[in-house]
C-alpha positions in Angstrom: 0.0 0.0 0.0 1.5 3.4 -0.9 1.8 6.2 1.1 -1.2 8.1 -0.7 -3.7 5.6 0.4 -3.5 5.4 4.1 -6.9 3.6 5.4 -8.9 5.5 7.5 -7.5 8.7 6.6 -9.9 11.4 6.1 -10.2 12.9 2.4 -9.0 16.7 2.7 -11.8 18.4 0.9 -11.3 22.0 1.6 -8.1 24.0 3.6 -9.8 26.8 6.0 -6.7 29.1 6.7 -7.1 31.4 10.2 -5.5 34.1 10.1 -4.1 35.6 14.4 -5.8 38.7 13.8 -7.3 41.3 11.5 -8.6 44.4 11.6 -11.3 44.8 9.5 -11.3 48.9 9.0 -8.1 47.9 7.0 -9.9 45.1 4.8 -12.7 47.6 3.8 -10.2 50.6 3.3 -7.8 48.2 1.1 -11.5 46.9 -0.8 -10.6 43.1 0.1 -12.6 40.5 1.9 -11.3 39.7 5.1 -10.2 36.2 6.0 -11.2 33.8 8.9 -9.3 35.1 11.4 -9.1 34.0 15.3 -9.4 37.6 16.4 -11.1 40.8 14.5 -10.3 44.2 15.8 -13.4 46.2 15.2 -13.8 49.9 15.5 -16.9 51.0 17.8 -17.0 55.1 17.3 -13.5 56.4 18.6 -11.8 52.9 19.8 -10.8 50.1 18.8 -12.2 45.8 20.6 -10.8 42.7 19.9 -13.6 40.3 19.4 -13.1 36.7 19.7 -16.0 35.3 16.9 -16.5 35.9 13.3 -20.2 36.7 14.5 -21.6 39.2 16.7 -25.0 40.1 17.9 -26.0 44.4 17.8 -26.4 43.7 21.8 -22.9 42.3 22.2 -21.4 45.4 20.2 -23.1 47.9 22.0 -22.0 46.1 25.7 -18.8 45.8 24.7 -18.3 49.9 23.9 -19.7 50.3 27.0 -23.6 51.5 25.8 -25.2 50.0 28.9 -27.9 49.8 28.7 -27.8 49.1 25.3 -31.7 49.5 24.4 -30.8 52.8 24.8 -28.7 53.1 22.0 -28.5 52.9 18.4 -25.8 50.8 16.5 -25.2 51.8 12.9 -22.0 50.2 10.8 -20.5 52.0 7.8 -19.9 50.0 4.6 -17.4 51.1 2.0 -19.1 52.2 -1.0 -21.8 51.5 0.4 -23.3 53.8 3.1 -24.6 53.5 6.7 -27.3 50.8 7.7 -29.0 50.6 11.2 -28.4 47.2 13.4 -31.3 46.0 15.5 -29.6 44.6 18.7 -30.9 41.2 17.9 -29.0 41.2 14.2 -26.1 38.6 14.0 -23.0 40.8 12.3 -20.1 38.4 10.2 -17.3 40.3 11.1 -15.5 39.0 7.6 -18.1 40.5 5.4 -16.7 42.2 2.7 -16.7 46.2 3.3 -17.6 46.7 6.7 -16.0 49.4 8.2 -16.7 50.2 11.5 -19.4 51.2 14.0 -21.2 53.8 15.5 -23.5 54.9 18.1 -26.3 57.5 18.9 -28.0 57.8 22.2 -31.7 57.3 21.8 -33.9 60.0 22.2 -36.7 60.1 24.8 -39.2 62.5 24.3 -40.9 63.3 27.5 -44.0 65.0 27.2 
């Protein structure tokens, strides 16, 4: 038996590569798709969070900048070429999405009267 044909050895069908760390306001400002990566630095108005997930929730942003409590807040995230776009807290953001940029907050408004 060759060397190529080992029994029980799993086919390779696809090679994931992980990348330490990224920072995604680079990826959009360069125009390429970030990779997989173990860590994303995101922007969140002024400063910079490492997140450990290529998924967040709105919520997890908005705790994370410190925007407690975050119902109380409004989380938009700027895409290159492409403009700003609300996130509820309950939206899952992939932090390797092509374009994305970085976040920002607003207090929310309350009206008394």
């Amino acid at each position: 038996m060759s060397a190529n044909n080992k029994p029980n050895e799993p086919e390779k069908i696809e090679e994931i590569i992980l990348v330490e760390e990224i920072d995604i306001e680079i990826f959009a400002r360069e125009d390429k798709k970030p990779p997989k990566a173990k860590r994303y630095r995101i922007r969140v108005d002024d400063k910079y969070y490492v997140v450990h997930q290529h998924s967040i929730m709105g919520r997890e942003i908005l705790v994370l900048a410190g925007k407690i409590p975050p119902e109380k807040f409004i989380l938009t995230e700027k895409i290159r070429k492409g403009g700003v776009r609300t996130i509820t807290l309950e939206e899952i953001v992939e932090l390797a999405r092509h374009g994305l940029e970085r976040f920002n907050t607003l207090p929310r408004e309350v009206q008394e009267g």
